[in-house]
matplotlib code that plots the C-alpha trace (Angstrom):
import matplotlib.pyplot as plt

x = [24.6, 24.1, 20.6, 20.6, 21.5, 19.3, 16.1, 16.9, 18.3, 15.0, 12.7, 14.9, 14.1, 10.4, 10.1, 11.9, 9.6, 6.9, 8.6, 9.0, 5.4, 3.8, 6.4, 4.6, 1.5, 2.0, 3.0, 0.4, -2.0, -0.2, -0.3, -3.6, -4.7, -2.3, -4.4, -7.6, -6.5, -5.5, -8.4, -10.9, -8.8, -8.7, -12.4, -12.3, -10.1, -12.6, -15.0, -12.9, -12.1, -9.6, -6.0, -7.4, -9.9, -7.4, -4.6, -6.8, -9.0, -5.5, -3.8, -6.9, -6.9, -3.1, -3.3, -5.9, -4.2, -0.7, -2.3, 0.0, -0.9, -0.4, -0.2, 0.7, 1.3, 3.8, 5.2, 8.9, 9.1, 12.1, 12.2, 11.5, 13.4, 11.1, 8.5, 4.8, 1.9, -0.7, -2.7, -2.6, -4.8, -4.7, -1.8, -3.1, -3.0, 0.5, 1.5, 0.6, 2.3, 5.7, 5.1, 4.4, 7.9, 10.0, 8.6, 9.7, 13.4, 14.1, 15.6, 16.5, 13.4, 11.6, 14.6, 13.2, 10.6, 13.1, 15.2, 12.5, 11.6, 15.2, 15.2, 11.7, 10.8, 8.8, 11.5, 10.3, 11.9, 11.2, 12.7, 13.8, 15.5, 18.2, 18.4, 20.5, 19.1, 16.5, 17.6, 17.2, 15.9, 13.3, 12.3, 11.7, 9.6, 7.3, 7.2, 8.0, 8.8, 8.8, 8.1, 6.9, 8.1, 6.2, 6.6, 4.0, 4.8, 3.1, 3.8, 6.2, 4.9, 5.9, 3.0, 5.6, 5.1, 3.5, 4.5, 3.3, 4.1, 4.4, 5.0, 5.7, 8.8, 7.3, 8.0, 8.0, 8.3, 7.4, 3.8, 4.5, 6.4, 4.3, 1.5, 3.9, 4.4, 1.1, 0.1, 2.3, 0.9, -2.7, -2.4, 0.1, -2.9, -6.0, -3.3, -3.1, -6.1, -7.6, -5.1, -6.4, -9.5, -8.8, -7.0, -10.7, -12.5, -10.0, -10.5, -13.7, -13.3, -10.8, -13.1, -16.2, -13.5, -11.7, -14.2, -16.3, -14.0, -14.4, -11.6, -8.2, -6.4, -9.2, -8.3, -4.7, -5.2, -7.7, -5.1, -2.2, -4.2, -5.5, -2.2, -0.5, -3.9, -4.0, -0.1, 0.0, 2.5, 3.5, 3.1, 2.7, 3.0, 1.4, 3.5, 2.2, 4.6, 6.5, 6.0, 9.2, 11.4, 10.4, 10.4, 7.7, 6.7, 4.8, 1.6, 0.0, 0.7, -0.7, 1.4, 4.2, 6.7, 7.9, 11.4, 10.5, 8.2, 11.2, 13.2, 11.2, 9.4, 11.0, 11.9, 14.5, 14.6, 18.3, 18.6, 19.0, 16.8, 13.8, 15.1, 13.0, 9.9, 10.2, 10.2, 6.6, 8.0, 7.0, 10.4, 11.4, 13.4, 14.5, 17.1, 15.4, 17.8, 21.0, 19.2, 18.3, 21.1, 19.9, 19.2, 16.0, 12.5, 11.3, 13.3, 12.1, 9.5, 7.3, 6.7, 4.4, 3.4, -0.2, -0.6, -3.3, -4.7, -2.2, 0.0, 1.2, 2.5, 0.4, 2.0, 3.2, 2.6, 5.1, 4.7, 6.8, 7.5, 8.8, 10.1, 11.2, 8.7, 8.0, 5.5, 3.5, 1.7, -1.9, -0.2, 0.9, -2.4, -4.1, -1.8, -2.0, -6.4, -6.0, -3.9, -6.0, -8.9, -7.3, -5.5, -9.2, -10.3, -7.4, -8.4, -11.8, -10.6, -8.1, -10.7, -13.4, -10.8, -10.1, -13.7, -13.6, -11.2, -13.1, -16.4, -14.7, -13.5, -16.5, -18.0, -15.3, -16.4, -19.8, -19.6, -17.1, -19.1, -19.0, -21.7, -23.0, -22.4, -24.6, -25.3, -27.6, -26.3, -24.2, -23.8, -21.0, -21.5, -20.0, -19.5, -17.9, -17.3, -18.1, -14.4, -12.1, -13.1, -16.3, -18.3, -19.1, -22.4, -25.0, -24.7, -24.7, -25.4, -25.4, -26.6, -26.8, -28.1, -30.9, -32.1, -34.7, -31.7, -32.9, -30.9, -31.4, -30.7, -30.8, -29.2, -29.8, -29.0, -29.1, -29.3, -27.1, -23.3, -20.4, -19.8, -23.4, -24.7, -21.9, -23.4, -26.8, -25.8, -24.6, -28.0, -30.0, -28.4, -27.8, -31.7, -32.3, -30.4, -32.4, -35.4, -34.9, -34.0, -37.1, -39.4, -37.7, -40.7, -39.7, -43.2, -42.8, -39.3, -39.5, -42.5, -40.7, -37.4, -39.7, -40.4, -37.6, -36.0, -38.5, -37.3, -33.4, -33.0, -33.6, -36.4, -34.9, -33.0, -34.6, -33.2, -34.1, -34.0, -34.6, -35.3, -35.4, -35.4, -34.4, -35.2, -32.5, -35.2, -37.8, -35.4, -38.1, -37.2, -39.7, -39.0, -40.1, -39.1, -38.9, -38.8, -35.5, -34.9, -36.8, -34.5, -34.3, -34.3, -32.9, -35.0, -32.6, -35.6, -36.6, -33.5, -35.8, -35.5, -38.3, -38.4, -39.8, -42.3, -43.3, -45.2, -43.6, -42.1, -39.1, -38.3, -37.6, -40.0, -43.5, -44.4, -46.9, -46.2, -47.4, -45.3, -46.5, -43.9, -43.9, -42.8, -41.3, -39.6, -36.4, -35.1, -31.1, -29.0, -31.6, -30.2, -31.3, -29.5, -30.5, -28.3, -28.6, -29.3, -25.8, -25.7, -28.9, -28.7, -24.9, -24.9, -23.6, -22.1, -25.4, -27.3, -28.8, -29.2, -28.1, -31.4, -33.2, -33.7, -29.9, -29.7, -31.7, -30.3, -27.3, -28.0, -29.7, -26.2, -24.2, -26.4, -23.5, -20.5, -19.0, -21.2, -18.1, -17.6, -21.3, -21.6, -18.5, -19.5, -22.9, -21.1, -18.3, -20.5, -22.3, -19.3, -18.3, -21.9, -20.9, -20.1, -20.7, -21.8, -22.7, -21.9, -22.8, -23.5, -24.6, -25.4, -26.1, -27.9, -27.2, -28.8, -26.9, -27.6, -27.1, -23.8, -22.0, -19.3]
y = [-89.6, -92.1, -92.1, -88.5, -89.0, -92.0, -89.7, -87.0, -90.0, -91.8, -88.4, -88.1, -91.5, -90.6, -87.5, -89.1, -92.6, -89.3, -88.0, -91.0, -92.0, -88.8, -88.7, -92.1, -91.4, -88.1, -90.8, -93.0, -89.6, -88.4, -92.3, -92.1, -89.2, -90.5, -93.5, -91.4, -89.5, -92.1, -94.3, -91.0, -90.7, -94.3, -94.1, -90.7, -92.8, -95.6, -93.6, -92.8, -95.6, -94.4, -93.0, -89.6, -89.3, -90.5, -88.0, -85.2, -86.3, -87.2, -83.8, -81.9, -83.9, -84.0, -80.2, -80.1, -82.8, -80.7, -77.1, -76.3, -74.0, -76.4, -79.0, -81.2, -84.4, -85.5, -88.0, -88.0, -88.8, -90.9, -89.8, -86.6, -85.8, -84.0, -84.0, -84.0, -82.5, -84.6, -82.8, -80.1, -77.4, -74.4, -72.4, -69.3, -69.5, -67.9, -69.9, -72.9, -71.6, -71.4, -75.1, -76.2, -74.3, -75.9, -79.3, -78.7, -77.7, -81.6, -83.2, -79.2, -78.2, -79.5, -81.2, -82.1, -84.1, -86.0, -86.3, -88.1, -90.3, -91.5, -92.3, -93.5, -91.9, -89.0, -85.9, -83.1, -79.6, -77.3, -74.7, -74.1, -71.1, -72.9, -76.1, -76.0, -78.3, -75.8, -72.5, -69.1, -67.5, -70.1, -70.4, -67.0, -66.9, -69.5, -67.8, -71.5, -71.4, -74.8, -78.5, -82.4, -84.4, -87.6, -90.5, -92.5, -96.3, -99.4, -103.3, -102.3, -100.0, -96.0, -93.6, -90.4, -88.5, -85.8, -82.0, -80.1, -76.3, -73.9, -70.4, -70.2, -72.3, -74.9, -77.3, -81.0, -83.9, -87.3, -86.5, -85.2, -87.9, -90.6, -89.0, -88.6, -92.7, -93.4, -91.2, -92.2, -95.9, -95.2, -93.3, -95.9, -98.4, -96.7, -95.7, -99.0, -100.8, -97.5, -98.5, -102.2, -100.9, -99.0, -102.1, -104.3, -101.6, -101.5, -105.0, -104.7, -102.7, -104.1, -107.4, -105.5, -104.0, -106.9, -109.0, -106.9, -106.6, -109.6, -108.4, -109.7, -105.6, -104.6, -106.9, -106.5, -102.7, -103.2, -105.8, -103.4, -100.2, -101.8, -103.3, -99.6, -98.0, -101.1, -100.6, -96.7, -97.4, -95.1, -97.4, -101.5, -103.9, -106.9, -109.3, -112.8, -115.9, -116.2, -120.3, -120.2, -118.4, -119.1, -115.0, -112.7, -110.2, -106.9, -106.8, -104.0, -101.2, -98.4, -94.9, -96.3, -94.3, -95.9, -95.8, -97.9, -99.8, -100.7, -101.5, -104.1, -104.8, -108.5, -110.2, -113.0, -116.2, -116.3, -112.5, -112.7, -110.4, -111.9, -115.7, -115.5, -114.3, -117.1, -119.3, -118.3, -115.6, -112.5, -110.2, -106.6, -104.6, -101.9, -100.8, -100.8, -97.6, -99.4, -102.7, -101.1, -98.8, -95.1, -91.9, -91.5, -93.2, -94.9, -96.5, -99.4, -102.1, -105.3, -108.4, -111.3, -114.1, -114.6, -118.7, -120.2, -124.0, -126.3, -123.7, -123.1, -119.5, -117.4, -114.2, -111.7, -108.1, -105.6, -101.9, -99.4, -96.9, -93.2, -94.2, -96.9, -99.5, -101.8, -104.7, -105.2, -107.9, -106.3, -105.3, -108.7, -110.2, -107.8, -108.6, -112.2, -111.6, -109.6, -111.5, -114.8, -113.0, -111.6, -114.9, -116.1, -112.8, -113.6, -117.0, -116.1, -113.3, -115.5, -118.5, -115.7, -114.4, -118.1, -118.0, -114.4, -115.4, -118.5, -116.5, -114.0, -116.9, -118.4, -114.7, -114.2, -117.0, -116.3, -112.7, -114.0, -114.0, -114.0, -110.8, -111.8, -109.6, -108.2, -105.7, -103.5, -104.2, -103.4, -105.2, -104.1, -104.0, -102.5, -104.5, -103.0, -104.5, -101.8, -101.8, -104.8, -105.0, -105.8, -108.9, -110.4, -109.9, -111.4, -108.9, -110.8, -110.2, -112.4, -112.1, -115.3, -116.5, -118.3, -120.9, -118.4, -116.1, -113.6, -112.6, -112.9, -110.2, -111.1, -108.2, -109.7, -109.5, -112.3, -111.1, -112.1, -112.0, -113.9, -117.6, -118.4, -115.3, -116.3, -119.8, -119.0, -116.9, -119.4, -121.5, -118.4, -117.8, -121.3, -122.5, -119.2, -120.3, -123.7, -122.6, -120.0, -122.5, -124.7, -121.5, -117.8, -116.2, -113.1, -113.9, -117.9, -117.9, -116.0, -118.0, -121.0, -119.2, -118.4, -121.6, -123.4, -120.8, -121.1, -124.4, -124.0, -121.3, -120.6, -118.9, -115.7, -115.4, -114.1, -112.5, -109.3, -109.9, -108.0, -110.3, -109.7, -111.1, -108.7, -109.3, -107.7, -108.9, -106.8, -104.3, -104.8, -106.1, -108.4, -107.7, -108.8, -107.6, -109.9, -106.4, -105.3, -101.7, -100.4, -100.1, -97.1, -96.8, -93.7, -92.5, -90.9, -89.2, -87.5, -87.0, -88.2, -91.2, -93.7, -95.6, -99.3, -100.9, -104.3, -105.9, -108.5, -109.4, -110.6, -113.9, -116.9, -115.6, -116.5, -119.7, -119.3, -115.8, -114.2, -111.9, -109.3, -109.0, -105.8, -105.3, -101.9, -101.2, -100.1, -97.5, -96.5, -95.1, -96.1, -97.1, -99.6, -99.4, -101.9, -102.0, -103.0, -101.3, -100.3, -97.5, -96.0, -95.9, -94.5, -91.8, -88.4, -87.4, -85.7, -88.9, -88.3, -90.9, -90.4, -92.3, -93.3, -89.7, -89.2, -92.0, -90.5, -87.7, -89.0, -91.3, -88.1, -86.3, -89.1, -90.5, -89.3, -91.9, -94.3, -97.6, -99.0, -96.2, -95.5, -98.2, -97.1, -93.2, -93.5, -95.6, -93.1, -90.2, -92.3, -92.5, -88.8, -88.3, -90.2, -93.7, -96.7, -98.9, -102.1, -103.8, -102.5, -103.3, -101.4, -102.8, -101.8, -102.8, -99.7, -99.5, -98.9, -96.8, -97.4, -95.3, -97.0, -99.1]
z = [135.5, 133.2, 133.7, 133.4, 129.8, 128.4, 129.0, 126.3, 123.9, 124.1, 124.3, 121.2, 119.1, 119.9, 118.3, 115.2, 115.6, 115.2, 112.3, 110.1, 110.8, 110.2, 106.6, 105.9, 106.4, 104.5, 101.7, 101.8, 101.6, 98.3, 97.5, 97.7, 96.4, 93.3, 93.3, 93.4, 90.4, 88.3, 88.9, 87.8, 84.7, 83.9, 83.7, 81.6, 79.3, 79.0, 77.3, 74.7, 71.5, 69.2, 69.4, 67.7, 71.1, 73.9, 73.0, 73.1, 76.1, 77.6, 77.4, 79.0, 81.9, 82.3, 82.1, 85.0, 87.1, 87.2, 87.2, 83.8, 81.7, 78.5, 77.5, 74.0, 72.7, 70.1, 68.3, 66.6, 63.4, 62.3, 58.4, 58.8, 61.4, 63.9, 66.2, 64.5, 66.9, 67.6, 70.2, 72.4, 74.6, 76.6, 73.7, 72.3, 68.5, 68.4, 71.4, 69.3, 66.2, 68.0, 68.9, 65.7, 64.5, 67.2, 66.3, 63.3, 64.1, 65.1, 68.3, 69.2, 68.9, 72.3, 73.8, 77.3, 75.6, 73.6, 76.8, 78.4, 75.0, 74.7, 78.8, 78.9, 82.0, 82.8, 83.2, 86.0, 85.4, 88.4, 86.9, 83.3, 83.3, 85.5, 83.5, 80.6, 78.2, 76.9, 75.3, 77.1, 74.2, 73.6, 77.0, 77.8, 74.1, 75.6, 78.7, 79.8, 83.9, 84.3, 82.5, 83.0, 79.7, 79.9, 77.5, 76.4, 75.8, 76.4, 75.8, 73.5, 71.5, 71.5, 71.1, 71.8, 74.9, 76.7, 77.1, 80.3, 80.2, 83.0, 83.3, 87.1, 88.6, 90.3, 93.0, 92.3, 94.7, 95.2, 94.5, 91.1, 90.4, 91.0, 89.2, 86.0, 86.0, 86.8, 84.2, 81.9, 82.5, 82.3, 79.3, 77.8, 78.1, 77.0, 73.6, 73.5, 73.8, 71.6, 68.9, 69.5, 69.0, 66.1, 64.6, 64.5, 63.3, 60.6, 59.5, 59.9, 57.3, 55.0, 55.1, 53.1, 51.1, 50.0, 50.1, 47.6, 44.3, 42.0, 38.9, 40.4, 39.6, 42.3, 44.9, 44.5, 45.2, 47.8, 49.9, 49.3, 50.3, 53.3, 54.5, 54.4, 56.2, 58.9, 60.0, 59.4, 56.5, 53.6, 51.0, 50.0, 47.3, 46.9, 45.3, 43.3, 43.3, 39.7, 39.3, 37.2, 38.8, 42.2, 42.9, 44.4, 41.3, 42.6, 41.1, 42.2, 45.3, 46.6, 47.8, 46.3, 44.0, 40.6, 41.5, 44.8, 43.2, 40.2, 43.2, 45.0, 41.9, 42.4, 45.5, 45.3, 47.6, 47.4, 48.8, 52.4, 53.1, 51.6, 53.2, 56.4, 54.3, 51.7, 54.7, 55.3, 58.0, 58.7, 57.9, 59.3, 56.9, 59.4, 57.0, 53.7, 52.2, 52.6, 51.4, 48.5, 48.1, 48.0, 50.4, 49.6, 49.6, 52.7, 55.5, 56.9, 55.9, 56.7, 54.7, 55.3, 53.2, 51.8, 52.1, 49.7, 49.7, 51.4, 52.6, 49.2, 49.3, 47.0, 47.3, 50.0, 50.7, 52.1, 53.6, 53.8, 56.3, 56.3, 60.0, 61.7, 62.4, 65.1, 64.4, 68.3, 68.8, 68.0, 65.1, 64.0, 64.8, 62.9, 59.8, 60.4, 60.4, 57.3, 54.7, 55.9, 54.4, 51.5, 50.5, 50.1, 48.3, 45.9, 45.3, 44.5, 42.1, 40.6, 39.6, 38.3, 36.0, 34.7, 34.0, 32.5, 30.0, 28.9, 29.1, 27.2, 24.4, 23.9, 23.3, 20.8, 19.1, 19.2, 17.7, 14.7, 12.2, 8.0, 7.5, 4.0, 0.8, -1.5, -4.6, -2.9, 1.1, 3.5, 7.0, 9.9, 13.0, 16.5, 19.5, 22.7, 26.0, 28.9, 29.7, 30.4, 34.2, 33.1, 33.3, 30.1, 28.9, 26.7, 23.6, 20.0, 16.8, 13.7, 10.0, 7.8, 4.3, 4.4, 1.2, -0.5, -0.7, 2.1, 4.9, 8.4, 10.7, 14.5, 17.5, 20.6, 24.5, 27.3, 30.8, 33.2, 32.9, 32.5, 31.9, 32.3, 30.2, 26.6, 27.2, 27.1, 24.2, 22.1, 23.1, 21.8, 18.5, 17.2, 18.2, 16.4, 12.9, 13.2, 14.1, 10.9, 8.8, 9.1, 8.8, 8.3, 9.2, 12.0, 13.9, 13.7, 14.2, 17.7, 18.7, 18.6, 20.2, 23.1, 24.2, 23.5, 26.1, 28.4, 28.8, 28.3, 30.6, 34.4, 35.4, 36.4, 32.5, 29.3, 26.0, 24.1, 20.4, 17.3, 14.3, 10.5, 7.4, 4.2, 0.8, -1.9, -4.3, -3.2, -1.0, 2.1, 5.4, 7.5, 11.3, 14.5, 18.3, 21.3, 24.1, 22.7, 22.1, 18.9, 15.9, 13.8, 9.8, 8.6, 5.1, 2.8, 0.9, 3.4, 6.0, 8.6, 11.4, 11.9, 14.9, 13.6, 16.2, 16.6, 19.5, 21.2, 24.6, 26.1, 24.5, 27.4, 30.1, 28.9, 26.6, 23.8, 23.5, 20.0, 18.1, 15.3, 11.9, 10.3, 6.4, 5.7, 2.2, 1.7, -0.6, -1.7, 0.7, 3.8, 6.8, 9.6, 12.8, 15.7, 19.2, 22.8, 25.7, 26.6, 23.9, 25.1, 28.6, 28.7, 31.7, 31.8, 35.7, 36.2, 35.9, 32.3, 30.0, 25.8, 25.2, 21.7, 20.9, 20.8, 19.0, 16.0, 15.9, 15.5, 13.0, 10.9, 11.4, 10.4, 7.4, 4.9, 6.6, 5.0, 5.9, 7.0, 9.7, 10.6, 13.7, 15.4, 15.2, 16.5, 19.3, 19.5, 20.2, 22.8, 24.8, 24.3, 26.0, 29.1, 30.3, 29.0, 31.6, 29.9, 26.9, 23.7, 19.6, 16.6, 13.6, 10.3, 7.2, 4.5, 1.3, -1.5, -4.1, -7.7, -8.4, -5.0, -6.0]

ax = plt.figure().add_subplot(projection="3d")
ax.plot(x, y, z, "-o")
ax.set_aspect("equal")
plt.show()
């Protein structure tokens, strides 16, 4: 009897030995087809480089893989309070409107993705008309059967999640499952390693950038602008160490608002907030509203030092968010790559505006000077920098007595800029007083200019010069030109402009270089107008230039000013033509007549 018995039992434990083993290999067939599936769209996710590429790639295949009919990705943002689309395919255009709208409508609006966002899991709906999270109305306006929310994260960092749409219940098992993770993985990497990506190209970037700018404003906005672009933030300030107080004082941002910018305007070492920073520590401000006490502007922000020579901290930057903001290690190597090169752009900017300023002195100096005075003369003259970004140039003028009681006239321009361009300036005008002294002569005096150049200046420099030496004797001016740009003498008896030509060329280039003085007489109420390039090659948007015809006419409209006023309004109306790119003087010697006072 007992015997009887044990055959069924153990025909029994065979069938379910069978069972279980054709169950497992059942699983290690949808294991394997999982794998196979995940592998191909690993490699379809190789090709791709930046975030942009791998969401949309992403939410094709994902569609494909799990036969949905749609399929989106999206992202929730923290200040706005809603999910923002970043991708999607297979909606209709109205299909995709209604998404766009429920994005909008907050955590309510797509609540199975946010279910599976806050539990960072994939979350497999079969059927949605059944499960309550999901409103009937809105379902049934989607024609949505059934849904897969899948969230994308990775080493830390959330990129949101996917949103699968069906409009047939469907029936998900392990299968489903497992491709969910696994998709979830794969696509959490390639995001990743695209955002890595997307991180070098960005410093690749924000090296030429910052690199470039020499003025000090330029680098300050080129460091802040490139800080906000590199973490995704809404705005950042770049802030210089205050030596007295000890305090970081914004000096220049980009995207941020005045009243933000008043209230981090100056960061404190003895606020607690700011104590890890001035420690030469990155800080997280995750609460920035309550730290600054309002309900508006953005909510959370990152600061990191910028260290100069001997770890001296030289200044920090902070961006701000319009979310909250995690700083992932890519992230905080990128930052760490970036302000290394901007501390160095900063240092550079810093000791070429020392040099500015004393190029910018020694110009100063060089242009002050005592025009003489006269019965039948006038001198002024106009001198403009380009703007105050600009380099200093080599524009000068100067006007002197000499012993036979003439007066020398000299406008000249040194190439080159800056430091090296207001020194060679001063070489050029005070060589020119001594070599006028010994011999006024235009012709003689520029001959010997020549080569004493040559000599004095490196071979790549020269100087354009206009010369002349007027006699309020005789009322004639002697002139020569060393390549400069021809001067014009208005003639008040006949309303017409004259363009006075002298041969000569540049002056420093060539030794033993002949030049050829012209004598023109000069009657009341004439006017002689010399300037440097910069007025004449000033540039309209279209690429035109205002040009020596402009010029004269100009001078033929104006004739009738106040000497006093001409040289600024022929300058004037040069700069209402276009922009002034370079440096610029005018000067003028007007005649006087014998009723002026």
């Amino acid at each position: 009897m007992v015997r009887e018995m044990a055959e069924p039992n153990a025909q029994s434990t065979e069938q379910e030995r069978i069972a279980e083993l054709e169950q497992t290999l059942e699983s290690l067939r949808e294991d394997s087809e999982v794998a196979h599936v995940l592998l191909g769209l690993s490699g379809a996710l190789a090709e791709v480089r930046s975030v942009e590429e791998t969401l949309e790639k992403g939410v094709r295949i994902a569609r494909e893989l799990f036969g949905a009919s749609a399929c989106f990705a999206a992202s929730w943002d923290v200040a706005a309070e809603r999910f923002e689309i970043l991708a999607h395919y297979g909606f209709e255009p109205d299909a995709a409107a209604t998404l766009e709208e429920l994005a909008a409508r907050g955590r309510n609006g797509l609540p199975l993705l946010m279910d599976s966002l806050n539990k960072r899991q994939p979350v497999l709906v079969p059927d949605v008309e059944s499960d309550d999270r999901t409103p009937l109305e809105d379902a049934r306006r989607r024609r949505l059967k059934a849904y897969i929310g899948i969230p994308l994260l990775r080493w830390g960092q959330d990129f949101g999640g996917l949103g699968l749409e069906f409009t047939e219940p469907q029936h998900f098992g392990s299968k489903e499952t497992a491709l969910a993770r696994g998709i979830a993985r794969q696509m959490g990497v390639a995001l990743a390693n695209a955002r890595r990506f997307n991180l070098l190209q960005s410093l690749r970037g924000i090296g030429l950038r910052v690199g470039s700018p020499l003025r000090l404003s330029a680098v300050t906005r080129e460091v802040a602008t490139s800080a906000m672009e590199l973490l995704g933030g809404s705005g950042a300030l770049l802030y210089f160490k205050d030596g007295n107080s000890g305090e970081f004082v914004a000096a220049g941002g980009s995207g941020v608002n005045q009243v933000t910018s008043e209230l981090l305007g100056r960061l404190n070492p003895d606020d607690a907030t700011w104590a890890e920073l001035f420690d030469g520590r990155t800080t997280t401000v995750p609460n920035l509203r309550d730290h600054l006490g309002t309900d508006e502007g953005p909510i959370s922000a990152i600061a990191t030092v910028i260290s100069g020579s001997e770890s001296a901290l030289l200044g920090a930057v902070l961006v701000t968010f319009d979310r909250l903001f995690t700083l992932g290690p890519d992230e905080a190597e990128a930052l760490s790559v970036m302000v290394a090169h901007s501390a160095s752009a900063i240092a550079n900017a810093q000791r070429f505006e020392r040099q500015r300023r004393v190029a910018r002195s020694l110009q100063a100096g060089l242009l002050a000077t005592d025009m003489p005075l006269g019965d039948s003369f006038e001198i002024h003259a106009t001198y403009e920098p380009a703007s105050n970004e600009a380099d200093v140039g080599g524009d000068f003028y100067d006007a002197f007595d000499l012993s036979d009681g003439s007066i020398a006239i000299v406008v000249g321009d040194v190439s080159g800029k800056g430091a090296e361009a207001a020194a060679h300036t001063a070489m050029a005008k005070y060589m020119l007083r001594a070599f006028s002294m010994r011999n006024p002569g235009p012709s003689s005096v520029l001959f010997h200019l020549n080569n004493a150049l040559c000599k004095g200046l490196a071979e790549d420099k020269f100087t354009t010069l206009f010369y002349g030496v007027y006699d309020p004797r005789m009322r004639t001016l002697i002139f020569a030109n060393g390549g400069h740009p021809r001067p014009l003498l208005y003639r008040a008896s006949s309303g017409e402009v004259e363009v006075l030509r002298a041969e000569g060329s540049i002056v420093g280039a060539f030794e033993n270089q002949g030049f050829s003085q012209v004598t023109v007489d000069l009657e009341p109420r004439d006017v002689l107008v010399s300037f440097t390039d910069g007025l004449i090659e000033t540039r309209r948007e279209d690429g035109e230039l205002y040009g020596h015809e402009r010029v004269a006419e100009s001078l033929k409209a104006n004739a009738g000013v106040a000497a006093t006023e001409m040289t600024r309004v022929l300058y004037q109306e040069a700069r209402d033509f276009g922009t002034v790119t370079d440096d610029t003087v005018v000067f003028s010697l007007v005649m006087k007549a014998a009723d002026d006072s």
